[in-house]
C-alpha positions in Angstrom: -17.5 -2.8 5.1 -17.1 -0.4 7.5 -19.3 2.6 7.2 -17.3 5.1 8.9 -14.6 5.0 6.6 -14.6 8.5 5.1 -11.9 10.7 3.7 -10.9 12.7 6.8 -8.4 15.1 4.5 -8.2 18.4 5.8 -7.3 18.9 1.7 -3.5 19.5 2.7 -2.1 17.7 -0.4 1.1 15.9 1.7 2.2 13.5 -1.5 1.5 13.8 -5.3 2.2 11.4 -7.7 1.6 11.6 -11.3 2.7 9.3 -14.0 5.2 7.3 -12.2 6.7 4.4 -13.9 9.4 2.4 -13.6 11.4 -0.1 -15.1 13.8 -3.1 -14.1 16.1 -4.3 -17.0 16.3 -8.7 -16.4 17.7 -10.9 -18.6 14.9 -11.4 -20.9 14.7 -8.1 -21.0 12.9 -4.6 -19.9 10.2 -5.4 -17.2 7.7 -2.7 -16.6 7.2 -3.5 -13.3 4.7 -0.1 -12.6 3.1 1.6 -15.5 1.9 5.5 -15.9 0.2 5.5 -12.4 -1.6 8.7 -10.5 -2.3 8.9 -7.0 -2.1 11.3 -4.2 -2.7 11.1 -0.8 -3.5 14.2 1.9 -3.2 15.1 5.2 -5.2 12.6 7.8 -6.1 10.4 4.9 -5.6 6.8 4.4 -4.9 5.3 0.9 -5.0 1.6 0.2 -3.3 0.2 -3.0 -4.7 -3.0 -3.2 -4.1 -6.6 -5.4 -2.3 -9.4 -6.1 1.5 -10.6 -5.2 3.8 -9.2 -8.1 1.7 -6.6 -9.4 3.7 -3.8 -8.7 2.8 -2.2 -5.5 5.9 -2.3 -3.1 7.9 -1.3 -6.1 5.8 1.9 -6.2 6.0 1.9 -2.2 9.8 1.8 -2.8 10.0 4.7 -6.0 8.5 6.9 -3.6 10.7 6.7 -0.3 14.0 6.2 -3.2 15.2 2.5 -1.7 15.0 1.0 -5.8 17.4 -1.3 -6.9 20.1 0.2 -9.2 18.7 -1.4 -11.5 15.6 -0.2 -11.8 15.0 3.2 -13.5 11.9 5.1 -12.1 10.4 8.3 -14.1 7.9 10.7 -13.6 6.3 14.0 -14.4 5.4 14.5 -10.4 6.6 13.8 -7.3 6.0 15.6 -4.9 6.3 15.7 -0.6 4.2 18.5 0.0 6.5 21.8 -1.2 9.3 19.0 -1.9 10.2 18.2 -5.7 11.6 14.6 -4.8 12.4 14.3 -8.6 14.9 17.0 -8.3 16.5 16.7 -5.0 19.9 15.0 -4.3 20.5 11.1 -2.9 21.5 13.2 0.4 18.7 15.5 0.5 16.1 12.3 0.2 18.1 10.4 3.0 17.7 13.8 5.2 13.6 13.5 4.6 13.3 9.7 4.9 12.7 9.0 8.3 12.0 12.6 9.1 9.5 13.8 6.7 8.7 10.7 5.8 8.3 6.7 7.0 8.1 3.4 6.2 6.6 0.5 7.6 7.8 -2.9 6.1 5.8 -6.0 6.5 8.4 -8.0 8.1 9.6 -6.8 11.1 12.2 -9.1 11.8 14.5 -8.7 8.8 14.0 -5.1 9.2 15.0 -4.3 12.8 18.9 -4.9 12.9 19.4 -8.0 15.3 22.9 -7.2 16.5 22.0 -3.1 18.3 18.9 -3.4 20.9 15.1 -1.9 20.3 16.5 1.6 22.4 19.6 2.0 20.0 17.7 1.9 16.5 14.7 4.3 17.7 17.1 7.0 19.3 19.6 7.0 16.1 16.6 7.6 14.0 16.2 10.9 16.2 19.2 12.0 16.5 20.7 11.7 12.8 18.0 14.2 11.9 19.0 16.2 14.7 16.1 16.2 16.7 17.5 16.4 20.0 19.9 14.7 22.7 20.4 11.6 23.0 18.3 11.7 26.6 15.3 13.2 24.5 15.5 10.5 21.9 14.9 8.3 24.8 12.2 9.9 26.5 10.3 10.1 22.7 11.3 6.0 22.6 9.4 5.1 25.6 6.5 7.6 24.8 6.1 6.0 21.8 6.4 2.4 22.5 3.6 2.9 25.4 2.1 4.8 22.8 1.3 1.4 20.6 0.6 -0.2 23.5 4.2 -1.6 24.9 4.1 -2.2 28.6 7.3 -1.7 30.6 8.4 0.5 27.7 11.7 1.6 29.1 12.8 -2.0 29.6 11.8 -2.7 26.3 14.2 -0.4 24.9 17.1 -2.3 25.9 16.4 -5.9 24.4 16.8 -6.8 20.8 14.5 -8.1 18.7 15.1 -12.0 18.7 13.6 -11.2 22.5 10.1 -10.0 21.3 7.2 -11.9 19.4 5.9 -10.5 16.3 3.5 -8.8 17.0 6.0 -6.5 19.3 8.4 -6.3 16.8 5.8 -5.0 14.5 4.2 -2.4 17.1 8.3 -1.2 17.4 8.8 -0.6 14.2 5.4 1.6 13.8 6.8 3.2 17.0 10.4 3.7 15.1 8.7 5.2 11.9 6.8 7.7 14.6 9.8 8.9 15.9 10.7 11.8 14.2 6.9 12.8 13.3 6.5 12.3 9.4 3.6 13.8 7.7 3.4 10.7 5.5 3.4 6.8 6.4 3.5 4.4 3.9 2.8 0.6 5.4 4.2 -2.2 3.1 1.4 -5.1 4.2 2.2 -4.4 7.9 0.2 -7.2 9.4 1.1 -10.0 6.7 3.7 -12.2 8.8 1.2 -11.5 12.3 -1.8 -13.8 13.2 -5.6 -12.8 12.5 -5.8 -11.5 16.4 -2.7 -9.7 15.8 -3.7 -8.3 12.5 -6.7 -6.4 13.7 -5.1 -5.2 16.9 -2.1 -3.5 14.5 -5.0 -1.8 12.2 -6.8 -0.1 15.1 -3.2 0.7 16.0 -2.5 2.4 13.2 -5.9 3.6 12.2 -6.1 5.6 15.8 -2.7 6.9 15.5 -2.9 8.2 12.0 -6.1 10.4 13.5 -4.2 11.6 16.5 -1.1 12.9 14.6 -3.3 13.7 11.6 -0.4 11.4 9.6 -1.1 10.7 5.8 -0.9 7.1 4.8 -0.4 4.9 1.7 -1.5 1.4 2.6 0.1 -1.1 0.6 -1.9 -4.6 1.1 -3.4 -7.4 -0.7 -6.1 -8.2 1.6 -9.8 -6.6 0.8 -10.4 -7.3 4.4 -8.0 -5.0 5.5 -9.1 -2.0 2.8 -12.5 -2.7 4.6 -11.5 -1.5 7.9 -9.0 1.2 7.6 -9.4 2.9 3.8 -10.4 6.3 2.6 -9.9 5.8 -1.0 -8.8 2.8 -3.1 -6.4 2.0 -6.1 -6.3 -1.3 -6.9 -3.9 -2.7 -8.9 -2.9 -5.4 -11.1 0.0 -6.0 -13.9 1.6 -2.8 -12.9 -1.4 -0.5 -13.5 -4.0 1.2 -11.8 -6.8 -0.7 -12.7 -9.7 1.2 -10.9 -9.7 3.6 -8.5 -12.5 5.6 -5.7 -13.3 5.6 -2.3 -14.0 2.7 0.1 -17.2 2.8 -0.2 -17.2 3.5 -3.9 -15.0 0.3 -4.4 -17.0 -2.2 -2.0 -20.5 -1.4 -3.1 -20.2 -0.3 -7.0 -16.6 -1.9 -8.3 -16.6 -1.5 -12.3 -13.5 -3.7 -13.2 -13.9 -7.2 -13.4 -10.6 -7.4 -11.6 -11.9 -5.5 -9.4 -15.3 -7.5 -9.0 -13.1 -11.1 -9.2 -11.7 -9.8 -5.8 -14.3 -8.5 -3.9 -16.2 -12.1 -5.1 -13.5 -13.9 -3.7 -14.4 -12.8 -0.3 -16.3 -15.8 1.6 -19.6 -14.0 3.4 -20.6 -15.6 6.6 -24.2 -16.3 5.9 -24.9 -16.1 2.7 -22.5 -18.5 0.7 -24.1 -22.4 0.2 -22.4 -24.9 2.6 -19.9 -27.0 0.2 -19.9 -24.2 -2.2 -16.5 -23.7 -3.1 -14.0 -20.2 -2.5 -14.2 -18.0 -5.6 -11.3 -17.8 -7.3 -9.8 -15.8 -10.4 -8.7 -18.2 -13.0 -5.7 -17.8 -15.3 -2.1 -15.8 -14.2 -0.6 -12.8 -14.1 1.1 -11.8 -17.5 4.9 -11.1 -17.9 5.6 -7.9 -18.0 9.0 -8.2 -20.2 9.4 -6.5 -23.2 6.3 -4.6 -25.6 3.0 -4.5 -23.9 0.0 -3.8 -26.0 -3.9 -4.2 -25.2 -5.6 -5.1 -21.6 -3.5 -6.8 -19.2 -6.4 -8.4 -17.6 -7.4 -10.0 -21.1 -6.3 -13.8 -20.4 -8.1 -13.9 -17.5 -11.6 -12.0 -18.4 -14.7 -13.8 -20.1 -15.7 -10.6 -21.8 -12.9 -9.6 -23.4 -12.8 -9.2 -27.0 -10.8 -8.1 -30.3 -10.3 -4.3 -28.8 -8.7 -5.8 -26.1 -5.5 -7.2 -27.7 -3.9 -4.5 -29.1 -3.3 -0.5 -28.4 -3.6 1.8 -25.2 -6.2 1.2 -22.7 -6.8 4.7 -20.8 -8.2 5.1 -17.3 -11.8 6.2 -17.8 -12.4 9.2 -14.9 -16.2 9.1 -14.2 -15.1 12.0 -11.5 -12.2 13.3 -9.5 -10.5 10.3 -7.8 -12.7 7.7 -9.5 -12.1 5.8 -12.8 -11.3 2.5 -14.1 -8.9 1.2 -17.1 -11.3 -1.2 -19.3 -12.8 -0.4 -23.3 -16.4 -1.4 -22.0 -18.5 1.1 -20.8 -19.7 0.9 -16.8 -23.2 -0.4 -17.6 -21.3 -3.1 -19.9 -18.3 -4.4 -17.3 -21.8 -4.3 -14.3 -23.8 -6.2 -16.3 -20.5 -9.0 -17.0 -20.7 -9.4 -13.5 -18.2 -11.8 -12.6 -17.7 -14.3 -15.6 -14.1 -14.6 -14.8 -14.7 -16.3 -11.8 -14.4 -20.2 -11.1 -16.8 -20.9 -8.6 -18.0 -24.4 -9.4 -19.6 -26.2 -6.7 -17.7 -28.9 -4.6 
């Protein structure tokens, strides 16, 4: 883990979130697809939320920039854009600050960027809908920003579509497009999941140096503990719709409490150290449905030391300090010492 990832904040809360939940209704019922969740994120700061496909973290990307499906019902007791209640604002008024105010990054580029208007037409409507300037200035800021993440021959750029680019360019034109009008806050849906390793790590040092140059906030929305490593300030990681346990970086990598938590961080193969023919670790059991009554640890069916507590009633995030807790009944000395149980990590 990278050492130099501290909180840079400046302490400029930019987004507040507190209690969000929301709920899908499906055939079989109600699915809680995110639970009671806390987070905030300030200015210059990176936030990961990390874990497993389906557990609820581009749901909470989407409650947050309002692009839920109508049938989804999100509630909240705060949500808050810096001065901006974005509980209490109108459909239009959130269209006026997504985009501006605020961007997203979605992690595939190609069924994002329309394939029918070219690369110049997309980034200067983004400008001039929120009335930024001309149409000649949206230009200019195009080009600045495309040889800004690293797009030679920028202005030609702007006038091919995106079937004419690779990945990896689509990808650097849509951080470009989400820089366009200057948000304050950036939240990246698993920006590097459809790119190649080399790829992957050229976008992070993308993003990572242009978050410090505009002094940008970002959520971080990724399943990959290799890419919390090298870009996070602070941590949530989640599973079955929940925060599970939270902290910074370093907090996470060197002391994690959950044995989620630990399952994952196991699961990571260390050059070095792990036997030759020893096999990947891996967390056994599944996810649980989240339709209908929940009661008692979600993580249950899939932890060796769970026990009767488990299975029924509330289990509360336990705050050990501001911005670090975890959701288990055990105590921290009990889930340490459990270590990974959970794992399967028989030899081959």
């Amino acid at each position: 883990m990278n050492s130099e990832n501290q909180s840079s904040s400046t302490g400029r809360r930019v987004l507040d979130v507190k209690n969000l939940a929301v709920d899908i209704e499906v055939p079989a019922g109600t699915l809680h697809a995110v639970s009671g969740i806390n987070f905030h994120v300030d200015e210059g700061e990176t936030l990961c939320i990390v874990g497993e496909s389906g557990c609820g973290k581009s749901i909470t990307s989407l409650a947050v920039m309002d692009l839920l499906p109508k049938s989804a019902t999100l509630t909240a007791d705060r949500l808050m854009l810096e001065d901006k209640n974005l509980l209490e604002i109108s459909r239009s008024e959130f269209a006026s600050l997504r985009g501006d105010q605020m961007g997203m990054i979605f992690q595939d580029p190609m069924t994002s960027l329309n394939p029918v208007y070219t690369i110049g037409d997309q980034m200067e409507e983004v400008y001039t809908y929120h009335g930024k300037g001309s149409r000649s200035e949206a230009k200019d800021r195009a080009e600045f920003l495309l040889d800004k993440v690293g797009i030679t021959a920028a202005r030609s750029r702007l006038g091919q579509y995106p079937h004419q680019l690779s990945g990896g360019l689509r990808q650097r034109i849509m951080i470009a497009m989400t820089l366009m009008c200057g948000p304050t806050l950036v939240i990246a849906d698993e920006p590097t999941t459809a790119l190649d390793v080399t790829i992957q790590a050229q976008i992070l040092n993308l993003l990572k140096g242009l978050q410090k140059e505009f002094n940008m906030a970002m959520v971080l929305i990724t399943h990959d503990l290799g890419v919390v490593a090298r870009v996070a300030d602070r941590v949530a990681v989640m599973y079955a719709g929940s925060f599970v346990e939270t902290g910074t970086a370093v907090e996470i990598f060197e002391q994690p409490i959950h044995p989620y938590t630990q399952g994952l961080i196991a699961c990571i193969p260390v050059p070095g150290s792990d036997k030759s023919g020893k096999r990947l670790g891996s967390i056994r059991g599944l996810v649980p449905a989240l339709v209908g009554d929940l009661e008692g640890c979600m993580f249950r069916n899939r932890c060796d030391s769970a026990y009767d507590k488990c299975n029924t009633g509330r289990v509360d995030i336990n705050e050990l300090s501001e911005g670090r807790g975890y959701r288990c009944h055990m105590s921290v000395e009990e889930c340490v010492n459990a270590g990974t149980g959970n794992l399967l990590t028989t030899e081959a």
